[in-house]
C-alpha positions in Angstrom: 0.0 0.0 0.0 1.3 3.3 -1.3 2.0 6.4 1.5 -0.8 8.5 0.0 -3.4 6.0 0.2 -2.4 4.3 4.0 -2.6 8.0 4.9 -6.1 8.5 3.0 -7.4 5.0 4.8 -6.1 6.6 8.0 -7.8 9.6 7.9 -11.4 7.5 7.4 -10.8 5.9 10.0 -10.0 8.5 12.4 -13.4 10.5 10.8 -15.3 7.0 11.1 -14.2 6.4 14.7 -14.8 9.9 16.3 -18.6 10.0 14.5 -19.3 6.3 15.8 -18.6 7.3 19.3 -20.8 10.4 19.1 -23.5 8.6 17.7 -23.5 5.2 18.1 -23.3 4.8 14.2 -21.7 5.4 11.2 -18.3 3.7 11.3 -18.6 1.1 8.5 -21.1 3.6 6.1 -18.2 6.4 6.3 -15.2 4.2 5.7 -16.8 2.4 3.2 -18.0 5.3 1.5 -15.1 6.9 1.3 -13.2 3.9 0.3 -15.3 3.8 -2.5 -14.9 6.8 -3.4 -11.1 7.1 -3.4 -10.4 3.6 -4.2 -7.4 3.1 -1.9 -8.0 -0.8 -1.5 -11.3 -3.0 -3.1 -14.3 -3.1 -1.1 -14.5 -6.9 0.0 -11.3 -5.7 1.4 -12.0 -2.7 3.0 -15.5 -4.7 4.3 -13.1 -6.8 6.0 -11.0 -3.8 7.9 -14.3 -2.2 8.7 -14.7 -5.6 11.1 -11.6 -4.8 12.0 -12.0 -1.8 13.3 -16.2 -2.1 14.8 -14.7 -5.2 16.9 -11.5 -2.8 18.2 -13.9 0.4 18.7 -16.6 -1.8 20.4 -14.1 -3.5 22.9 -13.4 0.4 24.1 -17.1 1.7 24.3 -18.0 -1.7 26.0 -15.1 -1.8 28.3 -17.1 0.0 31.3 -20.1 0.0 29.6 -21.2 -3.8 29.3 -23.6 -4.4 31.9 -26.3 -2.2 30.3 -26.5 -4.8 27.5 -30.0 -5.2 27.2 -29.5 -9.4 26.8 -33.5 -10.0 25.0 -33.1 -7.4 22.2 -29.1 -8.3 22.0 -30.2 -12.2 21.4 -32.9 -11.5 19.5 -31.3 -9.4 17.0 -28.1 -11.4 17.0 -29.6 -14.9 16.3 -31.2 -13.4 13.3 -28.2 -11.4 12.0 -26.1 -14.5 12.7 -27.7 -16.2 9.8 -28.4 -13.2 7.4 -24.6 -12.6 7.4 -23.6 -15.7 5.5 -26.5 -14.6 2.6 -24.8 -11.2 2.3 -21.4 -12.3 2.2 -22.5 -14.7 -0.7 -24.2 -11.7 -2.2 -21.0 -9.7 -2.1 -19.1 -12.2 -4.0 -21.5 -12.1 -6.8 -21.8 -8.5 -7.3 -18.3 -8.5 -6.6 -17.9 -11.1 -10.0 -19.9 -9.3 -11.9 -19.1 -6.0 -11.6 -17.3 -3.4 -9.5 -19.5 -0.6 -10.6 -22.8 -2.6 -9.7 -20.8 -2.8 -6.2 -20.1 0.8 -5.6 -24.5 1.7 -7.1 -25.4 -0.7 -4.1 -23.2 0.6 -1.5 -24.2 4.1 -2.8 -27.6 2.9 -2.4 -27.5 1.7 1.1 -25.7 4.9 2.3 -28.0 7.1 0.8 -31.2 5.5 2.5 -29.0 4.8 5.8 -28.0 8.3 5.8 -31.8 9.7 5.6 -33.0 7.0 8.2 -30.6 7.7 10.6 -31.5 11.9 10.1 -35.3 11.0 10.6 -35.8 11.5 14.6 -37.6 7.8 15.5 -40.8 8.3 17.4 -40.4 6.9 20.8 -43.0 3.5 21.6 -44.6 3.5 24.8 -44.0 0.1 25.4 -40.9 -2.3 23.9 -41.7 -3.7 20.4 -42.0 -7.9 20.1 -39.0 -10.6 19.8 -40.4 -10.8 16.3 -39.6 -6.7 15.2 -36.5 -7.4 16.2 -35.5 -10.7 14.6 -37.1 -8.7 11.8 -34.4 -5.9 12.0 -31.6 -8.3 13.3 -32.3 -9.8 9.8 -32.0 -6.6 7.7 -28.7 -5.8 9.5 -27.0 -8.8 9.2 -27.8 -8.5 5.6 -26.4 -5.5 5.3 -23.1 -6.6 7.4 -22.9 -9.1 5.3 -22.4 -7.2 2.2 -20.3 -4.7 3.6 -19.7 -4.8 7.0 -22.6 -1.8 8.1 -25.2 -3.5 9.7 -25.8 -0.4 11.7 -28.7 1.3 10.1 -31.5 -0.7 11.0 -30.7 -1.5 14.2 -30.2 2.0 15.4 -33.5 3.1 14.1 -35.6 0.4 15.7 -33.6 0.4 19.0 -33.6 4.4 19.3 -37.6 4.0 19.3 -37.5 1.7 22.2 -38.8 3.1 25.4 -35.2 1.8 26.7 -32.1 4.0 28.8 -30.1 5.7 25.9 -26.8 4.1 27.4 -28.3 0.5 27.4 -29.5 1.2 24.0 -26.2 2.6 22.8 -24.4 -0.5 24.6 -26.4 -2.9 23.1 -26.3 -1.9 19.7 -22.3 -1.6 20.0 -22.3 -5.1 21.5 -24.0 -6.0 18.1 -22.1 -4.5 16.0 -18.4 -6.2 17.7 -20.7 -9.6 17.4 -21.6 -9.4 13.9 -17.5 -8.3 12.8 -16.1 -11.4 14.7 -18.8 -13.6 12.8 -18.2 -12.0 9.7 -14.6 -12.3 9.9 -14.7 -15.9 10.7 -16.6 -16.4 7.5 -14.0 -14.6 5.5 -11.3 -17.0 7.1 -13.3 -20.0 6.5 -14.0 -18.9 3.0 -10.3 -18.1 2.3 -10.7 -14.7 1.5 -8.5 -12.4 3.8 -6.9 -9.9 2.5 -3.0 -10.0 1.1 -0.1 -9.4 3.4 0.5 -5.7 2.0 -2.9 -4.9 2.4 -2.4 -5.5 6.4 -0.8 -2.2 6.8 -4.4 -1.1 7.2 -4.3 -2.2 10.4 -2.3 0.6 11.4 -5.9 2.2 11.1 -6.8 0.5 14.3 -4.3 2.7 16.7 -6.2 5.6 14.8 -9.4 4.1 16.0 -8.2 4.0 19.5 -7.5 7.3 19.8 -10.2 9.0 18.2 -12.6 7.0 20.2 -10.9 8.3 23.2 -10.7 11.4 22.2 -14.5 11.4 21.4 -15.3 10.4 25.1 -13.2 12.5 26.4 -13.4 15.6 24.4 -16.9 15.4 22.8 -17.2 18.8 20.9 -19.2 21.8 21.8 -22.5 20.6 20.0 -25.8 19.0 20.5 -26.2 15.0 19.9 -28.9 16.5 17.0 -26.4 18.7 15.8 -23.7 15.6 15.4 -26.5 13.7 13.8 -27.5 16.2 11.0 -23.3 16.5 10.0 -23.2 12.6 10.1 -25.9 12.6 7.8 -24.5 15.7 5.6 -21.2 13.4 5.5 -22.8 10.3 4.9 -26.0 11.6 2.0 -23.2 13.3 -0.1 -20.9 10.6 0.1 -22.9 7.9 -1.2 -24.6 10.5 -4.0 -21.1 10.6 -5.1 -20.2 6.8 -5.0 -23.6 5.9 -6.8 -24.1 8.6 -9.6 -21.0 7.8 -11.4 -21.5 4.1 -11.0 -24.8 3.8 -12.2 -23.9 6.3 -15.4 -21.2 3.7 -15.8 -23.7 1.1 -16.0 -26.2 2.8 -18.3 -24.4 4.5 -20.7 -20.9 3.5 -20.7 -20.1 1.5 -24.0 -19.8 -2.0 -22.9 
């Protein structure tokens, strides 16, 4: 890996890291999205460093933080996930086959409409939704983590409308996400598809993650959660425009 680009991949990560610990999101849409934009490694790649990473980030939110695991909604979404992950993965590969720009519209795609979920402000239930809503979620996301290692989206939304604490909900959902990376990453060693040795000095991302995501807790910045939300989503809507408009003029018009 080239200086320019270990320093681009850096620089996501430290973005990625800082916005997930404000949030509770965003991590795997803003790495991914701007790995797609720039290019610095291939996407199944970068999928698998985004695992990376969520499992590294989620060890230091959940370090003090574990006991507010909310254990129904955390088995309920993971047994679902669990088995959606190995359908995405295989999706992946085929798109991946096929065609690089068809890769980049999807992930485009999913950014886009994760981005303008995550903006909406979920209305609050009165009482906590059914084992089913969130095997029904749990599915979605593991889907998604599957494809490219962001299974965030869903799983924020129907958890933020939980009449649940905000720190059990933000420690359950990060437990999640560090579950679904270590499965994920086990298929990708079963399957035989880890990365290259060169490509490894994107680990060198993970020291990054550390200390943004102690920075984050440390130093938040002089803003409102809302206010962190609406720039996550301004970050996140323009960067997946920007990955899927030239993919799919690619795809309909370029000369094949």
């Amino acid at each position: 890996m080239d200086p320019v680009s270990l320093a681009a991949l850096l620089a996501f990560a430290a973005i990625a890291a800082y916005v997930q610990t404000l949030t509770g999101f965003a991590l795997g849409l803003i790495m991914m999205g701007g790995v797609g934009l720039t290019g610095v490694i291939d996407l199944p790649q970068a999928a698998v460093l985004v695992s990376c990473l969520t499992f590294v980030n989620a060890v230091l939110v959940l370090a003090k933080g574990w006991r507010d695991i909310a254990m129904r909604e955390f088995t309920s979404s993971m047994v679902a996930s669990a088995i959606t992950l190995f359908a995405g993965y295989w999706l992946l590969g085929v798109m991946a086959s096929a065609s690089m720009d068809w890769l980049k519209l999807v992930l485009g795609c999913v950014i886009i409409v994760s981005s303008i979920q995550l903006a909406m402000k979920p209305v609050q239930f009165a009482r906590p939704s059914s084992t089913f809503s969130f095997v029904c979620y749990g599915s979605i996301a593991g889907l998604m983590g599957g494809l490219f290692s962001t299974s965030g989206p869903p799983l924020v939304y129907h958890f933020y409308r939980q009449p649940m604490r905000p720190v059990a909900i933000r420690e359950t959902l990060v437990a999640i996400f560090a579950a679904n990376a270590c499965i994920r990453l086990g298929i990708v060693a079963h399957s035989g598809d880890m990365p290259p040795a060169n490509l490894w000095w994107g680990l060198l991302s993970i020291p990054v993650v550390i200390v943004f995501t102690l920075t984050a807790k440390k130093w938040p910045p002089p803003v409102s959660p809302l206010t962190m939300r609406r720039l996550a989503f301004v970050l996140l809507f323009l960067s997946g425009v920007s990955l899927a408009t030239p993919a799919a003029y690619e795809i309909l018009f370029a000369p094949s």
